[in-house]
N, C-alpha and C positions, 0 to 999 in steps of 0.2 A: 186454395183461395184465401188469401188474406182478407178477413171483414173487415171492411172499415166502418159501417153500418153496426157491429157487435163488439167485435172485440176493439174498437177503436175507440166507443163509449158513444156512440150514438147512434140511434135509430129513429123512425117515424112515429110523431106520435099518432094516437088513434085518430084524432080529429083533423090530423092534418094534412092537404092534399098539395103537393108541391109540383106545379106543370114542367116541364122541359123548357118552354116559354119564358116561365118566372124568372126559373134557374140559371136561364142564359142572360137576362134583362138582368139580372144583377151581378153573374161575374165577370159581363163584357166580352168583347171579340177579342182584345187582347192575350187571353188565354188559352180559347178553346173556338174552335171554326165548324160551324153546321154546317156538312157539307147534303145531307137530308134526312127526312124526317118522314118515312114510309104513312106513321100511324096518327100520324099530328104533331103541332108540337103542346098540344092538350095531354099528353103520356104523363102521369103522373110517374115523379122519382123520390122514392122512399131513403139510398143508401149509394155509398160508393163504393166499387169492390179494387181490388188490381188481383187482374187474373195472376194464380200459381196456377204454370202449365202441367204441373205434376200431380197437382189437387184440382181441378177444373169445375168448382162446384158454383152454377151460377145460377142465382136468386133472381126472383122476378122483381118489376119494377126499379132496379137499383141498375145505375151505371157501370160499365166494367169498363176501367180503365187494362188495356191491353201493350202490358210496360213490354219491351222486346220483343217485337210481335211485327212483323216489318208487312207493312198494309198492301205489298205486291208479293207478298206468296199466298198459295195456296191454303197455308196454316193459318191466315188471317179471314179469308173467306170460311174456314170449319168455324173460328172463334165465330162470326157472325153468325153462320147458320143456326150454333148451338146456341148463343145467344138469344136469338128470335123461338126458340122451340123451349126455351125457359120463362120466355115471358120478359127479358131484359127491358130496361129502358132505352139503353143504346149502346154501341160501344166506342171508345176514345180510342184512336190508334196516334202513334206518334208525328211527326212534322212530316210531313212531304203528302202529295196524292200519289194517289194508287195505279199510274199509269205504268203501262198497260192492260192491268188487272182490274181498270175501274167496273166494267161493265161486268162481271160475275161478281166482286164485293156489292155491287147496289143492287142487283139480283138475287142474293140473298139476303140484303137488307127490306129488300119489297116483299120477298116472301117470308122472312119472318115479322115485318110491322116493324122492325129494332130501326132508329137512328143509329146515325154514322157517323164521328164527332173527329175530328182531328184538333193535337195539341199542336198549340204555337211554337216554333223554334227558339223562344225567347221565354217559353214559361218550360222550367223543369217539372219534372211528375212528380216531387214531391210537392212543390209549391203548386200544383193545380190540383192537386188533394185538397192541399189549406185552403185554397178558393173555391171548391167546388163546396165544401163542408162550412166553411162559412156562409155561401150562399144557402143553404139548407137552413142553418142555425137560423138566420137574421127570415128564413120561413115561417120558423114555428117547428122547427127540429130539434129534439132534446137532447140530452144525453140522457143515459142510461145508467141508475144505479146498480151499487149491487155487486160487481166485479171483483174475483176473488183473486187473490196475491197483490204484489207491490202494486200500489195505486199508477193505474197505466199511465205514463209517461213521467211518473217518479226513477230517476233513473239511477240517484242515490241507493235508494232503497232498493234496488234491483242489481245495483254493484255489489251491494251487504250480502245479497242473498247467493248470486253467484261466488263471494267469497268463499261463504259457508260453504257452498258444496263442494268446493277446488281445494280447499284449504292453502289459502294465496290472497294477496293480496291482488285487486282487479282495478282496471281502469276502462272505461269508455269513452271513447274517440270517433269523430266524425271522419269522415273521408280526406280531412286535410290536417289531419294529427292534432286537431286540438281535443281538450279534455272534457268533454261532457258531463261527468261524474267519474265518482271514485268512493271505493270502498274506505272503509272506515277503519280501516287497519293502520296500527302504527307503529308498532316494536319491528328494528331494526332495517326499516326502509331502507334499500339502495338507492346509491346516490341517482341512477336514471332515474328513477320513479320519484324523487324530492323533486327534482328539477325540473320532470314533466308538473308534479303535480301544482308544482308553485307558481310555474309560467302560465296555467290554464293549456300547455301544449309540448305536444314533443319538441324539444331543441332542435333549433334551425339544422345543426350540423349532424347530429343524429339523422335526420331526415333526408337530410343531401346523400350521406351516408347508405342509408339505405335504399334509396333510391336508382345510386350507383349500381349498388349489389345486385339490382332487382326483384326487391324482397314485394315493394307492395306490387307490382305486375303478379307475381306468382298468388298474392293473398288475395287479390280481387278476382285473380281468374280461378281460382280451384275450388274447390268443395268442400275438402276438409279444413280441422283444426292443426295449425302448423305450431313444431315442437321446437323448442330449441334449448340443448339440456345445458346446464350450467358453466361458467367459463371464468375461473380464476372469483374476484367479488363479484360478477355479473351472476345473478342467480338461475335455474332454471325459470325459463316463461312457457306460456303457451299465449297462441291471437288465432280466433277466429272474425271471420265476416261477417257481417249480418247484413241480409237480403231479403228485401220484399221483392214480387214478382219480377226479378231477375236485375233488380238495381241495389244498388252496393250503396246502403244507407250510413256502413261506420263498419269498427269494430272493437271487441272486447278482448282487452290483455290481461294476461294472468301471470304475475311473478312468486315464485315460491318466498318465503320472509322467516326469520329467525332463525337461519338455515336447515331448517325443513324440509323433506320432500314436499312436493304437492301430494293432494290424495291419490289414492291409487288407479282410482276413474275418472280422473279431474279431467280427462282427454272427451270425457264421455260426456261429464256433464257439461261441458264445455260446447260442446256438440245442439244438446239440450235448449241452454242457454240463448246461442244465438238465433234458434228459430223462435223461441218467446222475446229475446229483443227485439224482433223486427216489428212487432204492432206498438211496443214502446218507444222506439224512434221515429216510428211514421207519428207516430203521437208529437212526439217534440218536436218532429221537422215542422208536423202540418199546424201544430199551435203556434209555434212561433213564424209560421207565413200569414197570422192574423195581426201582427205587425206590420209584414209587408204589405198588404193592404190598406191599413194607416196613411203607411208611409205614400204606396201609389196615390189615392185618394188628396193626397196633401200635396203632391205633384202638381195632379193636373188641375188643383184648385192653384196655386201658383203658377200656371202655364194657363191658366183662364180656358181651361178644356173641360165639357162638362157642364152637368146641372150643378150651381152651387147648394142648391139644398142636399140633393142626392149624393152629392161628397162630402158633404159636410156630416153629413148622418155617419157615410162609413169612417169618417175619419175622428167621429165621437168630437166635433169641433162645434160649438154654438155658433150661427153660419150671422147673428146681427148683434155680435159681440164685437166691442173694438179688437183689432189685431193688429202685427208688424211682424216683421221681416228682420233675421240678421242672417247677412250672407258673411261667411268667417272660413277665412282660408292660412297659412303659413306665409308669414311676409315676406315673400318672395316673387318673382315674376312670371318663374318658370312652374305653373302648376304642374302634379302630379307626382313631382319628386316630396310631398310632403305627406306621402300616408293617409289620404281622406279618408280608408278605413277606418285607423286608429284614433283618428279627429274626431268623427263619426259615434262613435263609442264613448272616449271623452265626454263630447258635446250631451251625448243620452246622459250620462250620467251627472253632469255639473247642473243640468236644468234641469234636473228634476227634481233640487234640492230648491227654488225659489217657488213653489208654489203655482205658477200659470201653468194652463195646458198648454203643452210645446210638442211640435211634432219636429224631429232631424233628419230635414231630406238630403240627401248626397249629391251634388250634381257637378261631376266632373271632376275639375280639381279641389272644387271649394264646397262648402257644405251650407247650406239653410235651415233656417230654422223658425219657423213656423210658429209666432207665437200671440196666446189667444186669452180670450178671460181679462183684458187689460184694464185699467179703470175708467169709467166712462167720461173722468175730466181728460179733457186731451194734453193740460200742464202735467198731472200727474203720470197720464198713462205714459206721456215722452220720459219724464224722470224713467218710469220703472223698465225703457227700454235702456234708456241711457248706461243703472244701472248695472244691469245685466250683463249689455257688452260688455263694462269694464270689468266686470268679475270676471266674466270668459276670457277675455283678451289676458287678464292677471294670471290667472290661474291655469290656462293650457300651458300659453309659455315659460310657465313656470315646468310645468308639466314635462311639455315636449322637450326643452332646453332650447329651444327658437321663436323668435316671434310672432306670438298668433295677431291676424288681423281682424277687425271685423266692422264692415259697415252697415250702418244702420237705416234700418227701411221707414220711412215717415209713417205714423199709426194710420192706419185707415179705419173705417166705423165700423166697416163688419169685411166677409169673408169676398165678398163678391167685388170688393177692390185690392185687396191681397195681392194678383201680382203688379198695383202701381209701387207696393209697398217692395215687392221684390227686386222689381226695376232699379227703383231706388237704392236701394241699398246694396243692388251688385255696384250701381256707377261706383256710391259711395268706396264702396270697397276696391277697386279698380281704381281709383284715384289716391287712393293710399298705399296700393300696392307698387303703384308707378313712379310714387313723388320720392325723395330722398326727404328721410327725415324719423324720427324715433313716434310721432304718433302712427297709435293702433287703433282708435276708436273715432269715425266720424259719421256726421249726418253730409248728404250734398252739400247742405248750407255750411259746414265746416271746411269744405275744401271745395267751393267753389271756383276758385280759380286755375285749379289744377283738373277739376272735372271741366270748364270750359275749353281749356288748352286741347285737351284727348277732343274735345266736338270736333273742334277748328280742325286740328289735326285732320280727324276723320274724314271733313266735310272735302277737306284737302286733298286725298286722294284720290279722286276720280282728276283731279286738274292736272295736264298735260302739259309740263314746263319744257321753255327750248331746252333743246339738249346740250348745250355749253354756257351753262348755269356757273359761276366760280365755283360753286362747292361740286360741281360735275368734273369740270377741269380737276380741281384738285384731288376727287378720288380717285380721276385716272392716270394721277400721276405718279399717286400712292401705290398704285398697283403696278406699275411698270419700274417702280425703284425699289427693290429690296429694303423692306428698312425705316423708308420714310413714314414719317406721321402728322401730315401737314394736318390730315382734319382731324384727328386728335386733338391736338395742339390747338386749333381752329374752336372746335368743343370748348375745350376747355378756357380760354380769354372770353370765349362769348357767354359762358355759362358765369363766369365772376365781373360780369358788366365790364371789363375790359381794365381790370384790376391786375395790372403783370404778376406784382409780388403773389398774388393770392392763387394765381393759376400756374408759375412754378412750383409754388410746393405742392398743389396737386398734381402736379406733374411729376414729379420729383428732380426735378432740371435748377440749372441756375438762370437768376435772369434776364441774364446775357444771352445764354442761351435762347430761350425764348424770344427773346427780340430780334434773336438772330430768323429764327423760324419766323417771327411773323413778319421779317423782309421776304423771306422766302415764298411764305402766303403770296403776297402782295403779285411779285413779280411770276408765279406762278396763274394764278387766279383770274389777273388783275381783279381781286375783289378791293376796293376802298370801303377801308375801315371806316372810314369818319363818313359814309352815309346812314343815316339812320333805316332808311328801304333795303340797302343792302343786306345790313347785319340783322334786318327783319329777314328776308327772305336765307339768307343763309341759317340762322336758326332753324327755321320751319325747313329747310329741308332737310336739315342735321334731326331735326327732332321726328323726318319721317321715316328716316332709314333706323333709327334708333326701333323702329314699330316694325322693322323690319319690312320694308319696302325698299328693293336697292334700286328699283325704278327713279327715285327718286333722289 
């Protein structure tokens, strides 16, 4: 049994009585789903455990999350029975119900008084550790002093120490080769190991690499610590797993250094090692999903879902402070090809050099950013957003080596108009990602013209045009002649108000040619150039298939 209630650093205090009730009231349905509650849901809950099937020691009052545990066998109705004959608070099995097994697991859930909890398909078990332990904390749930070795969830200091006993230098990695920590060793580092250490991750190619080979399929599914003795400069290593109740939290690599052997048992302590890192990573996983709670909270207060007070607490936001919005994506049209991870990370880190409380919400291809504390004149607070964006838009793109956009949300007074502030500043942003031209930073009122154009447009689509429209004619004429570009061509005189010189060179044609093509228009189309309705309405439908509407 891994405690997460002890060895995790916290437990109940004496005074404090935490219901099953409370505890769901503040981590939400999103997570975790009552499916019943034999004893009430008055059950006080003191800790959270995740059952070791191999260690099955279960505490009263506390929740056993039952990681691998599949809620239609038979193994899942023992964990319940046992669970109720311990005194549990309930038990969490994973995503799906229990059919056809439902009627013997809730029969032994009524006979032992235990609730029944199933995890969300959308929350991992680590992160529903971090939520169910924040909802304890924000109870009146302490931590626990007092704990002896490396300060749990220091994972530096826990690399130093597994050093020591391997005699090697060690690195700790998450499930997706990035670098967690790393020991402190320095004399005559292989080049793998500089280059994990300095990227924060294993090299991309390395990892395709391995991956080919089969190496992490064998590492995540076995038991032991896997060897691999030394090969030309590649030194001896050793990697084991670290797992808490049967979920594969990372693991710890071990390289021999100044060509040394490792020690003699370094297999052993190795061994050692990774069953004490696993309350050290639940540590770090489940700390830092009190971020992601931040972040969810700052979601749905931008998505107007929610009590704004009660988000605003979690999201440590002053809910009748002025705030704004800057939605900030890669100038491009095509989202998703620009990394909103790495945007993502950036963005944490550029604003948190200005002073305001900012939260960075990810949403899709472009990221938000939630920002708070602003000054209560609304001249100045617009200065300090204005600022802002332009520092961000300077500075990523400088960053990224492409151009960051970012529109900006109009301040609102406080937190409970937030998402007009989002609104705004997606349009914003979406009219600067759509216009041609080298600005990054606008409010609506900056590119109003071009955020009307996108309404119209909009409003535009549901209208059902005859179907031998000139610009209809001519795209199907485009299609039927290898070759042709008449609405190209079309695009382009009507985009340069009907400028010949200036739409051959965008063209890259002479302008003979051109004029040649816009006879061909003509008697193709019969569009007339010289009505002003016409070349209104061929626009707007050139500009709605540009939206990708070919209806149109």
């Amino acid at each position: 049994m891994t405690d997460l209630g002890g060895s995790a650093g916290w437990e109940a205090s004496g005074e404090t009585r935490v219901s099953l009730e409370r505890l769901l009231s503040v981590v939400g349905v999103g997570v975790v789903e009552l499916h019943s509650a034999p004893a009430g849901l008055g059950t006080t809950v003191t800790g959270v455990n995740v059952l070791d099937l191999l260690e099955p020691v279960i505490r009263p009052r506390e929740l056993l999350l039952a990681v691998g545990v599949d809620p239609r066998s038979p193994q899942a109705v023992d964990v319940v029975r046992r669970a109720g004959e311990s005194g549990a608070a309930g038990v969490v099995f994973g995503p799906g119900r229990p059919e056809p097994a439902a009627g013997a697991l809730q029969a032994a859930a009524e006979e032992g008084g235990t609730a029944l909890l199933f995890r969300t398909a959308w929350c991992t078990w680590a992160h529903l550790v971090g939520v169910l332990r924040a909802g304890l904390a924000s109870a009146g749930v302490l931590p626990a002093a007092g704990l002896g070795g490396p300060r749990l969830g220091d994972l530096n200091s826990l690399a130093d120490a597994v050093a020591a006993l391997v005699g090697g230098a060690v690195t700790i990695e998450d499930t997706e080769s990035r670098v967690l920590a790393h020991s402190s060793t320095e004399e005559d580092v292989d080049e793998q190991r500089r280059l994990t250490i300095l990227g924060r991750r294993v090299p991309p190619w390395r990892v395709a690499a391995m991956r080919e080979a089969g190496f992490f399929q064998a590492l995540w599914a076995g038991d032991d610590v896997l060897h691999r003795p030394a090969r030309g400069q590649d030194p001896e290593r050793l990697v084991g797993a670290v797992r808490a109740g049967g979920e594969a939290l990372g693991s710890i690599w071990v390289a021999a250094v100044a060509g040394r052997p490792l020690a003699p048992n370094a297999s052993e302590a190795l061994r050692a090692a990774v069953r004490t890192a696993a309350a050290h990573l639940l540590h770090h996983r489940t700390h830092s999903s009190d971020d992601r709670l931040v972040e969810d909270a700052a979601r749905a207060l931008l998505e107007d879902r929610g009590s704004v007070e009660v988000l605003a607490e979690r999201a440590s936001l002053p809910p009748r402070e002025p705030c704004a919005v800057l939605a900030v994506a890669t100038g491009t049209a095509e989202h998703g090809d620009d990394g909103p991870s790495g945007l993502h990370g950036l963005l944490t880190l550029h604003c948190a050099a200005y002073g305001h409380r900012t939260v960075v919400v990810p949403a899709g291809g472009r990221i938000l950013v939630l920002l708070s504390t602003l000054d209560r004149d609304p001249a100045r607070a617009e200065g300090q957003v204005t600022r802002l964006g332009e520092s961000l838009a300077k500075q990523l793109s400088a960053t990224l080596g492409r151009p960051v956009k970012v529109g900006l949300g109009d301040v609102a007074p406080g937190l409970a108009r937030a998402p007009e502030s989002r609104r705004s500043a997606e349009v914003a942003l979406r009219a600067l990602t759509e216009a041609a031209g080298s600005r990054t930073v606008a409010r609506t009122a900056d590119v109003a013209d071009t955020v009307g154009i996108l309404q119209v447009v909009g409003a535009l689509r549901a209208v059902a045009l005859p179907p031998q429209t000139s610009v209809a004619r001519l795209r199907a004429f485009d299609a039927e002649h290898s070759g042709s570009c008449l609405v190209e061509t079309l695009r382009a005189y009507l985009d340069h108000f009907g400028d010949v010189s200036a739409a051959s060179r965008a063209l890259g044609v002479h302008s003979n040619s051109l004029r040649y093509r816009l006879r061909r228009i003509t008697q193709v189309s019969e569009l007339d150039l010289e009505s002003p309705d016409a070349r209104l309405l061929a626009q707007l439908q050139l500009r709605l298939s540009d939206q990708g509407d070919g209806a149109h």
